[in-house]
C-alpha positions as a Python dict, from the first residue, in 0.01 Angstrom:
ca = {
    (1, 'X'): (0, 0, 0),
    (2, 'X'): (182, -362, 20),
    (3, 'X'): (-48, -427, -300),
    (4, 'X'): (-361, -305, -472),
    (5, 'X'): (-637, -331, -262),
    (6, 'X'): (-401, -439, 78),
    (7, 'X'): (-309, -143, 305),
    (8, 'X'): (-110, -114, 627),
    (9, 'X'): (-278, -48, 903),
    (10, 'X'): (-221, 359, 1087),
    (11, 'X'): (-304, 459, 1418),
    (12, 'X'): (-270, 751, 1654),
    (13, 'X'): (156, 761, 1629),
    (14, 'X'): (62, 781, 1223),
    (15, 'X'): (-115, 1089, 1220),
    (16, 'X'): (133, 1212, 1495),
    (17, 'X'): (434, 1164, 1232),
    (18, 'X'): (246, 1233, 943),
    (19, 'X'): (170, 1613, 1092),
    (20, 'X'): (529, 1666, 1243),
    (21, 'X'): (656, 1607, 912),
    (22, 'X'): (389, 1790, 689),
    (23, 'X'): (163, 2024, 876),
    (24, 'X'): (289, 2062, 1235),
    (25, 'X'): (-17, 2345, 1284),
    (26, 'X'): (-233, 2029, 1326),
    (27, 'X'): (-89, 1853, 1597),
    (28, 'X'): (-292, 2083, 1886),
    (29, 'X'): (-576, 1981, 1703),
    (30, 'X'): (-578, 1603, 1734),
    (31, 'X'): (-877, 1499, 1956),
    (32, 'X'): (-877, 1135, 1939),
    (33, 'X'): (-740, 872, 2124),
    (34, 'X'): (-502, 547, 1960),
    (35, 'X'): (-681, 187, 1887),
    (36, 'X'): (-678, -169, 2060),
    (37, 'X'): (-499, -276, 1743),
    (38, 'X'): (-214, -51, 1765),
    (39, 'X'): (-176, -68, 2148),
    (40, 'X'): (-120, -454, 2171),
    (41, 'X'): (112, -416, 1869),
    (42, 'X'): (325, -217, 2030),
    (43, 'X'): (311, -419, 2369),
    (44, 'X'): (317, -741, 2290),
    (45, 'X'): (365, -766, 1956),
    (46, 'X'): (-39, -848, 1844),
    (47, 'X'): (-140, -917, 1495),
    (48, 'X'): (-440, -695, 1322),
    (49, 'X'): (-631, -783, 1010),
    (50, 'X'): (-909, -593, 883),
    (51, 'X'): (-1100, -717, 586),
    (52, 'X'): (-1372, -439, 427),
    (53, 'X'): (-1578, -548, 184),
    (54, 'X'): (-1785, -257, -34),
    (55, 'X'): (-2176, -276, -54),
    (56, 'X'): (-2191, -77, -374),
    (57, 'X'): (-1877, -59, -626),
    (58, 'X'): (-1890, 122, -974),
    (59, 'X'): (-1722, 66, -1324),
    (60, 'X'): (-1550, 397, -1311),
    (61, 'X'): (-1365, 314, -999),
    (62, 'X'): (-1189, 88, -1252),
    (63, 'X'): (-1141, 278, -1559),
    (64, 'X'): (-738, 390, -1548),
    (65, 'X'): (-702, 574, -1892),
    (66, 'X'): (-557, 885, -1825),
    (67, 'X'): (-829, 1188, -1819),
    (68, 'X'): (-752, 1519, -1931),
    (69, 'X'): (-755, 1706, -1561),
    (70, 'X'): (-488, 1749, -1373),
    (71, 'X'): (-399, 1662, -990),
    (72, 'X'): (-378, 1985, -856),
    (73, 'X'): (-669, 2111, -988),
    (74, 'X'): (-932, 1819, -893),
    (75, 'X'): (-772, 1887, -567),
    (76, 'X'): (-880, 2237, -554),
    (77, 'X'): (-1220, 2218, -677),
    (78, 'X'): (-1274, 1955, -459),
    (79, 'X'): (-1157, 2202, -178),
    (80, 'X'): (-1385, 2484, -283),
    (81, 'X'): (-1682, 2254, -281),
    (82, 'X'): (-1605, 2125, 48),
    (83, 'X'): (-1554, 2461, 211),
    (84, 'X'): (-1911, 2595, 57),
    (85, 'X'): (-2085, 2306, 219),
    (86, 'X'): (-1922, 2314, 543),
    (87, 'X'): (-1988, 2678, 532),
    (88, 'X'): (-2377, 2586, 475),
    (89, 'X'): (-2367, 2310, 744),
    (90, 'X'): (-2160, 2537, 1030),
    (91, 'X'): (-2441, 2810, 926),
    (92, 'X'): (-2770, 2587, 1037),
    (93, 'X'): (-2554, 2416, 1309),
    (94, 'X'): (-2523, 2740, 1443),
    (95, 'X'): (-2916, 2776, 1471),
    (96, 'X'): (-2945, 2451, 1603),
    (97, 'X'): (-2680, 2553, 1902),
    (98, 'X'): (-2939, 2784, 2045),
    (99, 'X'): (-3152, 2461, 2140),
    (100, 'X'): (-2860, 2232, 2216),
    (101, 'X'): (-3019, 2183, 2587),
    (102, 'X'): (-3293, 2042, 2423),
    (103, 'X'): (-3090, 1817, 2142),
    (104, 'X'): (-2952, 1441, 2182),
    (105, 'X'): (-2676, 1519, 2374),
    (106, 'X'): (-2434, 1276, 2207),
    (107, 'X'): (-2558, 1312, 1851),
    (108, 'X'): (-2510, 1695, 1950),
    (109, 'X'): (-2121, 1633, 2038),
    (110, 'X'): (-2022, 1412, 1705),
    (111, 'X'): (-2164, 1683, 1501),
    (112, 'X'): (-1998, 1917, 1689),
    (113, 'X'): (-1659, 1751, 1695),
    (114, 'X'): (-1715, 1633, 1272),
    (115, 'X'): (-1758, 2009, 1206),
    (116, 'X'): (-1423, 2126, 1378),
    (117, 'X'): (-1252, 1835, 1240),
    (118, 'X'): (-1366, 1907, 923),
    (119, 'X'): (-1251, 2286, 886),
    (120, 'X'): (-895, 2129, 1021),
    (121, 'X'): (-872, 1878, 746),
    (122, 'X'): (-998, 2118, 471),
    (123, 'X'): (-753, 2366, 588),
    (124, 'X'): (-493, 2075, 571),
    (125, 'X'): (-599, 2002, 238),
    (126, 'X'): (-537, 2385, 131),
    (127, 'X'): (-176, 2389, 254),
    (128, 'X'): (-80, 2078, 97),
    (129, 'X'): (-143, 2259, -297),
    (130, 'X'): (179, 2343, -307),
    (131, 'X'): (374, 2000, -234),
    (132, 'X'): (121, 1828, -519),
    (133, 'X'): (252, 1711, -806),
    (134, 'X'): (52, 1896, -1086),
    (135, 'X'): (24, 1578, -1348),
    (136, 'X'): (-259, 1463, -1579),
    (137, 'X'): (-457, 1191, -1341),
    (138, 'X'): (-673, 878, -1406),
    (139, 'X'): (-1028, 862, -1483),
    (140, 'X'): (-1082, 680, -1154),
    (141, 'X'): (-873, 940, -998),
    (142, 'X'): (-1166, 1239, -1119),
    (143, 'X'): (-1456, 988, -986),
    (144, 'X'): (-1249, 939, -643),
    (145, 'X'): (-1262, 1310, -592),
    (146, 'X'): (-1498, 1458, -808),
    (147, 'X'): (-1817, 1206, -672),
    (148, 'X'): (-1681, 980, -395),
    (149, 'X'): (-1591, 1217, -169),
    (150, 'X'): (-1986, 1377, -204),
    (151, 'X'): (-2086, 1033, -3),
    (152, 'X'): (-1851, 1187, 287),
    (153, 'X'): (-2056, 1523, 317),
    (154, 'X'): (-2395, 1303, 292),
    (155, 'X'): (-2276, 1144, 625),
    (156, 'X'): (-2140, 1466, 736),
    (157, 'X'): (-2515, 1664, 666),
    (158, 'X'): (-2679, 1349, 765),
    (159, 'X'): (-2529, 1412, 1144),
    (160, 'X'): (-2696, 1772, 1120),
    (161, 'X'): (-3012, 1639, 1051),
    (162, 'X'): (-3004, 1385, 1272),
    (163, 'X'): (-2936, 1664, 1548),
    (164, 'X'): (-3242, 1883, 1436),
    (165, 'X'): (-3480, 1575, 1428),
    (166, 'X'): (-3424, 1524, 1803),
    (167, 'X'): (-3546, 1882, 1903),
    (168, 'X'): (-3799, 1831, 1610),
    (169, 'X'): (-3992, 1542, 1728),
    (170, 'X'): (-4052, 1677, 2047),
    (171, 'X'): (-4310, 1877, 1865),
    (172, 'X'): (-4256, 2277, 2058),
    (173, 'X'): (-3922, 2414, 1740),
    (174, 'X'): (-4116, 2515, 1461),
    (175, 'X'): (-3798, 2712, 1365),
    (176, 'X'): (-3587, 2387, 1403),
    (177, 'X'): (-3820, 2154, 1185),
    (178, 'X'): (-3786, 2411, 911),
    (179, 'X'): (-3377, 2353, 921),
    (180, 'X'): (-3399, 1990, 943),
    (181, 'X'): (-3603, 2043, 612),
    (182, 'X'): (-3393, 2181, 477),
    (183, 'X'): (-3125, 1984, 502),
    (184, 'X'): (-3307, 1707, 426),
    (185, 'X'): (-3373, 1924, 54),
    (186, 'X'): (-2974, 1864, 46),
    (187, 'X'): (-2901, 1535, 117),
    (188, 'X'): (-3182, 1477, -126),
    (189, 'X'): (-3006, 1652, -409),
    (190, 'X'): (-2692, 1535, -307),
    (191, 'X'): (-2745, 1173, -301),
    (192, 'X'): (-2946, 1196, -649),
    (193, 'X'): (-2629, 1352, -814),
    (194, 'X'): (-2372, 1129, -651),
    (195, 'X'): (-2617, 822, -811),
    (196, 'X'): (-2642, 963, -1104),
    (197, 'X'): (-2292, 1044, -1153),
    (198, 'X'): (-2161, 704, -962),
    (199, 'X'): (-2387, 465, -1159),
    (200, 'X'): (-2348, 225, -862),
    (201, 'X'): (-2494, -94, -866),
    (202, 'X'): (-2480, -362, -587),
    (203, 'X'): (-2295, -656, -458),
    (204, 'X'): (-2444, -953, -354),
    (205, 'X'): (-2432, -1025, 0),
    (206, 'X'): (-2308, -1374, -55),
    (207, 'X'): (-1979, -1258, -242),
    (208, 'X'): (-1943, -1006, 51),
    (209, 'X'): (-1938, -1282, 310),
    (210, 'X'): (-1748, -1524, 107),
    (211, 'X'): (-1465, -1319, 60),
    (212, 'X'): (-1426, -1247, 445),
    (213, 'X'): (-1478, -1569, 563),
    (214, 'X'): (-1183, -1667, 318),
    (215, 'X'): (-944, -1424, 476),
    (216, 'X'): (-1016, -1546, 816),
    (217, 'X'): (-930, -1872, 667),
    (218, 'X'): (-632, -1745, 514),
    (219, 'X'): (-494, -1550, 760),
    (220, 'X'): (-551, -1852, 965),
    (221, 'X'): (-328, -2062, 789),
    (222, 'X'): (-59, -1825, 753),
    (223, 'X'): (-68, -1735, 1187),
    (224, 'X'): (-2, -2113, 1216),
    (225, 'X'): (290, -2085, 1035),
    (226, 'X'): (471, -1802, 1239),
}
């Protein structure tokens, strides 16, 4: 972080020092490929900017006082609650497998590929307990991993049911529309709770467009002067 809110950019040689040093039982597992961005920076010396803007913010993302939890702990419930719904989600991705001829082939793979990935970073997450420092954390710090990180698995079950639909719609997997239900029971719940919880309310698109056509305008300025 250069300062809150502005973040260096990592790529594929990141994650390769960032296991070597920490974890080096992930580095057969790395199935991706680097970024345009990080190639031409290396080449010939390119310049990335990347300027995210959130659609929905909440007033506990900002509240610092000190909460009564601490690190290590959040960390580990946020583990076991992790585990137990990838558990759930490689358990009906399993019955969907038995109709994968019949699935969207590529919605079929990123599921696929988000579950494996998944287990890996969990796993990760488990190993790193011990190298935590065990201190009393920030109220924003409990939201970040007590509610925030529930939006991740409602993308991640959102994939699964996006999988079931396709063999669904084609009207002959009785068996498969009654998983896709249920999952869709799940996101349900989970998406209620993470609302309730997040108390999230809205930007207006106008802000969200004004602040990154400013940063193209400052960046702009600042390139000229190099």
């Amino acid at each position: 972080m250069y300062e809150p809110g502005f973040y260096q950019m990592y790529g594929l040689k990141d994650y390769i020092d960032y296991y070597k040093k920490n974890d080096s039982q992930l580095l057969s597992t790395i199935k991706r490929g680097s970024c345009s961005d990080e190639y031409y920076k290396s080449t010939i010396g390119g310049f990335s900017f990347n300027c995210e803007v959130p659609l929905y913010l909440s007033a506990k993302l900002q509240d610092n006082n000190i909460s009564t939890k601490k690190r290590k702990d959040i960390l580990i419930d946020e583990y076991q609650r992790k585990r137990n719904r990838l558990l759930y989600s490689q358990k009906i991705f399993e019955k969907i497998k038995d109709f994968s001829n019949e699935a969207d082939p590529i919605l079929m793979d990123v599921a696929e590929k988000h579950i494996r990935n998944a287990m890996y970073s969990i796993e990760h997450e488990k190993r790193m307990f011990d190298k935590v420092d065990d201190v009393l954390v920030t109220n924003s710090e409990v939201f970040e991993h007590e509610v925030l990180t529930e939006i991740f698995d409602l993308f991640f079950l959102g994939q699964i049911w996006r999988v079931a639909e396709s063999i669904c719609i084609k009207g002959s997997r009785q068996k498969i529309c009654q998983v896709m239900d249920a999952a869709d029971i799940q996101i349900k719940n989970l998406a209620k709770n993470v609302h309730q919880q997040g108390k999230f309310y809205q930007l207006p698109i106008r802000n969200n467009v004004k602040m990154q056509l400013g940063s193209i305008l400052v960046i702009s300025e600042e390139l000229k002067k190099m």
